[in-house]
Structures are given as structure tokens and as C-alpha cells.
KOLFI-238780 format. One line per field, with one value per residue: residue number from 1; residue in three letters; z, x, y of N, C-alpha, C, O in turn. Coordinates in pm, whole numbers, plus 32768, in hexadecimal, padded with zeros to 4 digits. Layout:
<rs>
seq NUM; ...
type ALA; ...
npz Z; ...
npx X; ...
npy Y; ...
capz Z; ...
capx X; ...
capy Y; ...
cpz Z; ...
cpx X; ...
cpy Y; ...
opz Z; ...
opx X; ...
opy Y; ...
</rs>
This chain:
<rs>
seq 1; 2; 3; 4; 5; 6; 7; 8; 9; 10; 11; 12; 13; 14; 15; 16; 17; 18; 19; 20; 21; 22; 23; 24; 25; 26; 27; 28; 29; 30; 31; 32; 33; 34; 35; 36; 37; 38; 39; 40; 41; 42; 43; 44; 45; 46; 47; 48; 49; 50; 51; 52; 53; 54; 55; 56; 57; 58; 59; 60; 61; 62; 63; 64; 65; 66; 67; 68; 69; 70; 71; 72; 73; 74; 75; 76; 77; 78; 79; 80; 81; 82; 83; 84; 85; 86; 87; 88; 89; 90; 91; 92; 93; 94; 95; 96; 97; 98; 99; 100; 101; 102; 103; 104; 105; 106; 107; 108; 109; 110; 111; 112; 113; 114; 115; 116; 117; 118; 119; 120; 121; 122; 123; 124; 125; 126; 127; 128; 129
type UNK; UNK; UNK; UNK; UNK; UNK; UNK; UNK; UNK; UNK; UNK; UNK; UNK; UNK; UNK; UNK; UNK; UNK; UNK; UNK; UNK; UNK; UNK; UNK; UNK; UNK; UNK; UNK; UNK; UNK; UNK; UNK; UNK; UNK; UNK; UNK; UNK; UNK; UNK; UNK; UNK; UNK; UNK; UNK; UNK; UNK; UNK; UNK; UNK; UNK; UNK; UNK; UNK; UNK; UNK; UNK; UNK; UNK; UNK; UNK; UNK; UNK; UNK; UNK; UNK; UNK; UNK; UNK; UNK; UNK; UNK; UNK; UNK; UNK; UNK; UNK; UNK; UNK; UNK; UNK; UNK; UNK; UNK; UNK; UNK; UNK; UNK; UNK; UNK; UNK; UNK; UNK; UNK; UNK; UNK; UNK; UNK; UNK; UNK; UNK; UNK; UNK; UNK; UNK; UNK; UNK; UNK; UNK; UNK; UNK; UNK; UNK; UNK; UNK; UNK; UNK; UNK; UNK; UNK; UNK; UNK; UNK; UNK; UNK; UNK; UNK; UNK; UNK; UNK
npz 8000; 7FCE; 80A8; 815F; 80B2; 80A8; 81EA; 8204; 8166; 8208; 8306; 8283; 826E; 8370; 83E6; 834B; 83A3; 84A3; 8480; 843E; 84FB; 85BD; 852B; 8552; 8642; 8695; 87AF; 87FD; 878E; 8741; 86EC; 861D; 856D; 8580; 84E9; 83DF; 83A5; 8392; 8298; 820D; 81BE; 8161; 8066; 7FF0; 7FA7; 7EE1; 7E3D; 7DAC; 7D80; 7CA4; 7BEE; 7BA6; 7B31; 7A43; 79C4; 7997; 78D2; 77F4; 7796; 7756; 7631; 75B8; 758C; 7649; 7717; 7764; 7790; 788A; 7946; 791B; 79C1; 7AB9; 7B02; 7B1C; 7BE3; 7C9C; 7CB7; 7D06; 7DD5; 7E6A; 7E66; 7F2C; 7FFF; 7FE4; 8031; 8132; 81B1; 8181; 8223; 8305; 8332; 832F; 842B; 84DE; 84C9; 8510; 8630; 868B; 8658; 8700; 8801; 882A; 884E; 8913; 89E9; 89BE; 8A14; 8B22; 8B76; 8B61; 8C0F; 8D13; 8CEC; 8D1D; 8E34; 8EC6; 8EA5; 8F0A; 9004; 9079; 904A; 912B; 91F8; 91C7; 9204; 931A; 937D; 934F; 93EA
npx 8054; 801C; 8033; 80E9; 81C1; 820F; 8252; 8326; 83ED; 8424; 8482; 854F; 85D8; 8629; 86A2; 875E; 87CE; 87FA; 88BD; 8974; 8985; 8A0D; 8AEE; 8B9D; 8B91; 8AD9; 8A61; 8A28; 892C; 89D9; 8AC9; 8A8B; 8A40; 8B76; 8BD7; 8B4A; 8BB1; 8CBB; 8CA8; 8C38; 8D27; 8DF7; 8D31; 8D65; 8E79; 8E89; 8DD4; 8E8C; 8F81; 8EEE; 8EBA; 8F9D; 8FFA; 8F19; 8F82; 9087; 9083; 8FF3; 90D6; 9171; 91D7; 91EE; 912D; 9130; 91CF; 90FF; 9029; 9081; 9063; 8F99; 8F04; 8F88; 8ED9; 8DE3; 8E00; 8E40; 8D56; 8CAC; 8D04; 8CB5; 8B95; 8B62; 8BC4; 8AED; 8A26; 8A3A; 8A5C; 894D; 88D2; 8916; 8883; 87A4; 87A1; 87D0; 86F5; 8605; 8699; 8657; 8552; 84F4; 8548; 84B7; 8394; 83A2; 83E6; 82EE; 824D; 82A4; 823A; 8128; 80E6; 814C; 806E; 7FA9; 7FD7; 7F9C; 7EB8; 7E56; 7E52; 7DFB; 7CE1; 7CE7; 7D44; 7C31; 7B52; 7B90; 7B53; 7A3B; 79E1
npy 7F89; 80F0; 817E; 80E0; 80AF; 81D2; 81EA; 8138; 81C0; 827E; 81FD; 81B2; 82D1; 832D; 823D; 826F; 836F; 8333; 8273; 833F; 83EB; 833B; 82E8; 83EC; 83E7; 84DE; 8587; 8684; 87BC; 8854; 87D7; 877C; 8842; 889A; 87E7; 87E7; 88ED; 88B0; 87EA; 88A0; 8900; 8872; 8819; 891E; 88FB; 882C; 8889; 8926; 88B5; 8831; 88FB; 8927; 8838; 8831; 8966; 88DB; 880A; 88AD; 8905; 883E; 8794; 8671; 856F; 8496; 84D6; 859B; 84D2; 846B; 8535; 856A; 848E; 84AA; 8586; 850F; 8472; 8539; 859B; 84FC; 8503; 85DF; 85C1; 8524; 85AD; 867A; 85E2; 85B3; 86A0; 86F1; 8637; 8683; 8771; 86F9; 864C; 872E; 87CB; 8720; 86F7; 87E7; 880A; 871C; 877D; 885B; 87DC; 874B; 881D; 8881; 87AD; 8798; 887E; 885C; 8787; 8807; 88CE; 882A; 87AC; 8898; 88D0; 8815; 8848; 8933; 88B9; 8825; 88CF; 895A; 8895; 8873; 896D; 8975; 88C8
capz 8000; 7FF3; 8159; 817B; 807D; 810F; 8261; 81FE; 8132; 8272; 8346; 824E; 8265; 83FC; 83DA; 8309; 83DF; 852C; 8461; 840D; 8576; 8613; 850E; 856A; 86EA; 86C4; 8840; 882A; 871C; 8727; 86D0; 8591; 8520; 8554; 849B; 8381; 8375; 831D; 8221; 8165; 81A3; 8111; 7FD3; 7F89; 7F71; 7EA6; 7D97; 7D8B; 7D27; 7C21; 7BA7; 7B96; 7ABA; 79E7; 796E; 7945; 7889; 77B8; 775E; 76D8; 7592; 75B7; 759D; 7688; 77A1; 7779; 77E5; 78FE; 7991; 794B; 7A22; 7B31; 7B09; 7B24; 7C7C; 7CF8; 7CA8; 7D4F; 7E8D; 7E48; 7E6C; 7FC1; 8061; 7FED; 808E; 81E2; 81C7; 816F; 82AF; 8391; 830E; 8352; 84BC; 8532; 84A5; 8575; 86A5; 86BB; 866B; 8790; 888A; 880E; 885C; 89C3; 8A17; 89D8; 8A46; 8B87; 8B97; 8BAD; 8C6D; 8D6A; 8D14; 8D61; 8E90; 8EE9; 8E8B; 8F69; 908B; 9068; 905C; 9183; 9238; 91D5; 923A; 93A5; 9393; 9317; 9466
capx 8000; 807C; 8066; 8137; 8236; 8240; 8264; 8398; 8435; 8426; 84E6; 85E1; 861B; 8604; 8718; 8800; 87EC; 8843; 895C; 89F8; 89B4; 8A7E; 8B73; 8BDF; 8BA1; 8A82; 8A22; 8999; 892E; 8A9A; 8B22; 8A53; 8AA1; 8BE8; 8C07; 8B32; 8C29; 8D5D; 8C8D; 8C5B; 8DB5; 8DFE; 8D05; 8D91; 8F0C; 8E86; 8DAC; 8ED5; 8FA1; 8EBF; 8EAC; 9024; 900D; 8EEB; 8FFF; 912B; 901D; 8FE6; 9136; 918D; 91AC; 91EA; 90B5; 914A; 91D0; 907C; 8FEA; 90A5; 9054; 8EE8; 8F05; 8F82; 8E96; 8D79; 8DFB; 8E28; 8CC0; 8C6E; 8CFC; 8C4A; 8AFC; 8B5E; 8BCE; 8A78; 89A3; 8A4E; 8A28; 88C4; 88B3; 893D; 881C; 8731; 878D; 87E2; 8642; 8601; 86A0; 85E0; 84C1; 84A5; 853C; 844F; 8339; 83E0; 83B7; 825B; 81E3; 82B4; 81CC; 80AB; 8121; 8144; 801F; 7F50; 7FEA; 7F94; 7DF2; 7E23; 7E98; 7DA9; 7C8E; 7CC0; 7CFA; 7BA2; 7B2B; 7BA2; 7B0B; 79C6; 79D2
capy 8000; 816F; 81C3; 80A9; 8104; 826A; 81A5; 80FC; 8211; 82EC; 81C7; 81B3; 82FD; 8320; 820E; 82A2; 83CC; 82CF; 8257; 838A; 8414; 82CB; 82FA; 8465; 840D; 8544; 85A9; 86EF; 87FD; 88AC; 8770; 877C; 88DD; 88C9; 8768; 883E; 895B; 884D; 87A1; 88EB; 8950; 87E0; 8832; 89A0; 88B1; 87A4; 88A8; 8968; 883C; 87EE; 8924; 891D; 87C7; 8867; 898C; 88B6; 87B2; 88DE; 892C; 87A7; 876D; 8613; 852D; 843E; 8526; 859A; 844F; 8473; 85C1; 8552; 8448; 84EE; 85F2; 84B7; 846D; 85A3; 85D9; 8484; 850F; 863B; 8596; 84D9; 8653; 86B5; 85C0; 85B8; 873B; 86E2; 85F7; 86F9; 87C6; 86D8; 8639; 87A5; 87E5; 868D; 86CA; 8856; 87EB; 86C2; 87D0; 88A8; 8791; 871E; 887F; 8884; 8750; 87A7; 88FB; 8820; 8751; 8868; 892F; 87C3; 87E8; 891B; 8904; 87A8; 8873; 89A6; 885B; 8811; 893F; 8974; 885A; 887B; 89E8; 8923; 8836
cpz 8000; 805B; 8177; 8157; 80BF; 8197; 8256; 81D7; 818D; 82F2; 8321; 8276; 82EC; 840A; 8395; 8345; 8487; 84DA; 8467; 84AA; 85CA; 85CF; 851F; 8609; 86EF; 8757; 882B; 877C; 86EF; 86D8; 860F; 8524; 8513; 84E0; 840A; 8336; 834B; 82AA; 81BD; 816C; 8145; 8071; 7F9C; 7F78; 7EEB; 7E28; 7D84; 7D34; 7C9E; 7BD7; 7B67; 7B04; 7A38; 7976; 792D; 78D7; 77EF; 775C; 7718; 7672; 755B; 75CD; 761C; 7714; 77CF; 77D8; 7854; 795A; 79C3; 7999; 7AA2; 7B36; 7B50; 7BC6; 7CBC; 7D0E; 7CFB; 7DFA; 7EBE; 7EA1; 7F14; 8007; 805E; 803C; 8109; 8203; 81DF; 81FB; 82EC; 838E; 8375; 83C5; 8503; 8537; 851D; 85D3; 86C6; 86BE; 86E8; 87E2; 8893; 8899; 88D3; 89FB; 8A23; 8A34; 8ADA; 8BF8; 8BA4; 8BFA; 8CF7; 8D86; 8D40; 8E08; 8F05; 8F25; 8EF0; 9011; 90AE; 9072; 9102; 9209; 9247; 921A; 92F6; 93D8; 938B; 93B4; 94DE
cpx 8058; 8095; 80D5; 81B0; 8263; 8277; 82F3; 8424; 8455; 846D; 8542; 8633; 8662; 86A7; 8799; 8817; 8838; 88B3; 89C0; 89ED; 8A1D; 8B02; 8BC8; 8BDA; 8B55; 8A54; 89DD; 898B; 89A6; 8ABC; 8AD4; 8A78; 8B33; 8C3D; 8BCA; 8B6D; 8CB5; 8D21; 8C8F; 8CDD; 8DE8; 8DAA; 8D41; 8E2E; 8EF7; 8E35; 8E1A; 8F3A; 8F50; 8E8E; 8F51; 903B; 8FB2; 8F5F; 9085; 90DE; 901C; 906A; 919C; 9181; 91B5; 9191; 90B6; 918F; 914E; 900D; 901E; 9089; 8FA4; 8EC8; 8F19; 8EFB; 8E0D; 8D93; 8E22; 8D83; 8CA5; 8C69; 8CB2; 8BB8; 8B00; 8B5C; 8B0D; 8A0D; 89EF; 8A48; 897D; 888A; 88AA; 88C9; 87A1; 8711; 8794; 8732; 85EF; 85FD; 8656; 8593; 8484; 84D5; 84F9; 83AD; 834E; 83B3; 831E; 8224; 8224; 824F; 8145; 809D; 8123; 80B1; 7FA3; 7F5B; 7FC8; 7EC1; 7DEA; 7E19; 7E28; 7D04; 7C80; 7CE1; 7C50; 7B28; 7B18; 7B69; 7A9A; 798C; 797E
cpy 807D; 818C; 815A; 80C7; 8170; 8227; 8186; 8140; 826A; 828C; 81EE; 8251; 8326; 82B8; 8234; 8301; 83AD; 82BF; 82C4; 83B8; 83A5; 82E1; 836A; 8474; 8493; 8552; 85EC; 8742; 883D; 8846; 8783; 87E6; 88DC; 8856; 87A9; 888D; 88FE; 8817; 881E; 8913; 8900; 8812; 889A; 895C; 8867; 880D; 88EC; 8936; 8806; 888D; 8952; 88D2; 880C; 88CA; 893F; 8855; 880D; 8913; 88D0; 878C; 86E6; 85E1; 84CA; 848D; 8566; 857B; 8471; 84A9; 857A; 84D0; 8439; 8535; 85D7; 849E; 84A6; 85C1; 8578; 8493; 8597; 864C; 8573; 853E; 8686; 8673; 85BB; 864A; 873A; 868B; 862D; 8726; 8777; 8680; 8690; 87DC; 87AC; 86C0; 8767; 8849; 8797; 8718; 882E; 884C; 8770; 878F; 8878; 8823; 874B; 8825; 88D4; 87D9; 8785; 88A6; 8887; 87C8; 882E; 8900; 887C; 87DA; 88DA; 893A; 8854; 8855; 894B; 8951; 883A; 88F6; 89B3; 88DB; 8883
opz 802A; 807D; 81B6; 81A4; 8104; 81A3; 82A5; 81FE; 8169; 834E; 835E; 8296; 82E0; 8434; 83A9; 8336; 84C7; 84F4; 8487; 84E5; 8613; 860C; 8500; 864A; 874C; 8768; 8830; 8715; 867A; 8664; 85A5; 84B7; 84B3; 84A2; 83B1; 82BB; 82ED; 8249; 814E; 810A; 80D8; 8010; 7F25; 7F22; 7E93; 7DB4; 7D0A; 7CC5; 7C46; 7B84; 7B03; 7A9B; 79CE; 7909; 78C9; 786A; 7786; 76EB; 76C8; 764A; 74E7; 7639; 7652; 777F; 7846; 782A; 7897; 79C8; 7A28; 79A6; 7AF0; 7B88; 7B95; 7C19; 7D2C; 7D6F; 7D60; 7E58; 7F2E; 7EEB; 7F67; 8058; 80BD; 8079; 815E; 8277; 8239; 822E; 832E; 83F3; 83D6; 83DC; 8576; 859C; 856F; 8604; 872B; 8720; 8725; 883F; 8900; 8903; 8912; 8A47; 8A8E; 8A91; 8B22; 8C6F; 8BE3; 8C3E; 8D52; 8DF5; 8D90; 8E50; 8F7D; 8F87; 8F2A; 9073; 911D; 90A9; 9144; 9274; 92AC; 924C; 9337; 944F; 93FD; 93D4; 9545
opx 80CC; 8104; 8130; 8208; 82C9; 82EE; 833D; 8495; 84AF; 8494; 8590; 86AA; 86D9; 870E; 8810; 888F; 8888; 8912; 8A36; 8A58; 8A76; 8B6C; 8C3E; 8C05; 8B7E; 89FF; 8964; 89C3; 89C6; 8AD1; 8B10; 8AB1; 8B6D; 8CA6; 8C1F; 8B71; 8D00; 8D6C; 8CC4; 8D04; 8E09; 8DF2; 8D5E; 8E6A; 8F4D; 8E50; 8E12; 8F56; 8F7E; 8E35; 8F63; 906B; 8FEE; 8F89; 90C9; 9116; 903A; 905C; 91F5; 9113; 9190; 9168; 904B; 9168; 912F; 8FC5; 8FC8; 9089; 8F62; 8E4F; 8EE3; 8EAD; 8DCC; 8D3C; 8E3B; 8D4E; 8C74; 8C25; 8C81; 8B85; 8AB0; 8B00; 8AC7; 89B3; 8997; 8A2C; 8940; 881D; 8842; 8889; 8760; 869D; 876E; 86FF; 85AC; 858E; 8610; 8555; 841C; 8484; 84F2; 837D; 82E5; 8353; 82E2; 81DA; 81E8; 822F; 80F2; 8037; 8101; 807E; 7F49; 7EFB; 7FD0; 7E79; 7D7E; 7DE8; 7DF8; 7CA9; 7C1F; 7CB2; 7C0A; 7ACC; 7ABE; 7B4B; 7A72; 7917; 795F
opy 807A; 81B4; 818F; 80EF; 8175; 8243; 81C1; 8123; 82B5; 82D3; 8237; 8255; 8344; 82EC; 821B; 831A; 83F2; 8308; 82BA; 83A9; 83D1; 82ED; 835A; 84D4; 84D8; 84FA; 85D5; 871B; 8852; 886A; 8795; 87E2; 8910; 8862; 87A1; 8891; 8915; 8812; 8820; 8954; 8931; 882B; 8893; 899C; 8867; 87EE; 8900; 8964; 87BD; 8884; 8997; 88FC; 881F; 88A3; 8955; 8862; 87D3; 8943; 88EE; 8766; 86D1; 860B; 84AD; 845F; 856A; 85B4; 84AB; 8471; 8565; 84BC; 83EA; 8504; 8625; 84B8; 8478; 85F6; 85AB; 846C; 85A9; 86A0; 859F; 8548; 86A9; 86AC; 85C8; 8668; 8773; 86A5; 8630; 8707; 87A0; 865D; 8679; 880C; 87EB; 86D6; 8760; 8871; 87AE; 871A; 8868; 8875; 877C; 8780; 886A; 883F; 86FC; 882B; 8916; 87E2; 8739; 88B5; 889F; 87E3; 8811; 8913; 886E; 87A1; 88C2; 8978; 8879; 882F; 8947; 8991; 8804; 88FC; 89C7; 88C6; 8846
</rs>
């Protein structure tokens, strides 16, 4: 069924977001940002490098040194892609983990204000007596 699909597609991704938090040892939100800020420092190295190979690519006149460049060029791009989704992770367990302390908060504020209207109950009640 679709809800199911959707169901499953929304583990997977829930898990890949556990993985990458175990694999960077994530604790808190700092830890995320600042693992964020090396990955793009990491991507502005790696397009820079390939825009390096692009020019010298361009300045080959050999068909076969060519090949070469453009082969680098293929797995620079490859690592490219990997910088981008663990940038894209960061994004989206740093989203994650505001949003549930967002939600802790709250459901700690009712939590309280239950509390509160239980306490003010039975005041009343003893005024009542």
C-alpha cells in the first residue's frame, strides 16, 4: 500500500540519519554545526580542485591526457556528491533534534500547566468542604 511505502521510506531515512549520527559520535546540536562547517570547508577544497582539472582539461590538446583529467574530474565529482549529502544530513538531524526539543519543551509545559489546574482542583475542593 502507499502509506506503507511512505512508512518505510521514512525509516530508511530516520536510519540513515542514526547511522551518520553514531558515525560522527553526534551528542549535541554544536556538534552538528560544527561537523557542517568542515564539510563545507571540505566541499569549497574539493569544487575548487575540480575546477582546477576543468581548466587544465581545457588546455589539453591531447585526446588521451584528456581522458585522464576527465576521469579525475568524475571522481572528484563523486566525492562531491558524498560532501553534499552529509552537509544535507547535518541539515536535517540539526532540523530533527530542534524540532523534538522544541516538542519536549512543550509537552513539559503541559505537563506543568496539568499540574497546576490539578492543584488549584483541589484547593477548591477543600474550600468546597
Amino acid at each position: 500500500t502507499p502509506e506503507m511505502r511512505e512508512a518505510v521510506k521514512k525509516m530508511d531515512k530516520y536510519s540513515e540519519q542514526i547511522r551518520f549520527i553514531c558515525k560522527y559520535k553526534l551528542e549535541t546540536i554544536n556538534d552538528i554545526d560544527n561537523l557542517k562547517e568542515q564539510e563545507q570547508e571540505e566541499l569549497q577544497k574539493i569544487l575548487n580542485t575540480r575546477n582546477r582539472l576543468y581548466y587544465k582539461r581545457q588546455k589539453l590538446d591531447n585526446e588521451s591526457d584528456k581522458d585522464v583529467v576527465t576521469k579525475e574530474i568524475i571522481n572528484v565529482t563523486s566525492a562531491i556528491e558524498k560532501v553534499r549529502k552529509e552537509i544535507r544530513l547535518c541539515d536535517e538531524v540539526g532540523d530533527n533534534a530542534r524540532k523534538m526539543k522544541k516538542q519536549l519543551k512543550e509537552m513539559e509545559e503541559k505537563k506543568q500547566e496539568k499540574i497546576k489546574t490539578k492543584e488549584k482542583q483541589k484547593k477548591e475542593r477543600r474550600r468546597d468542604r
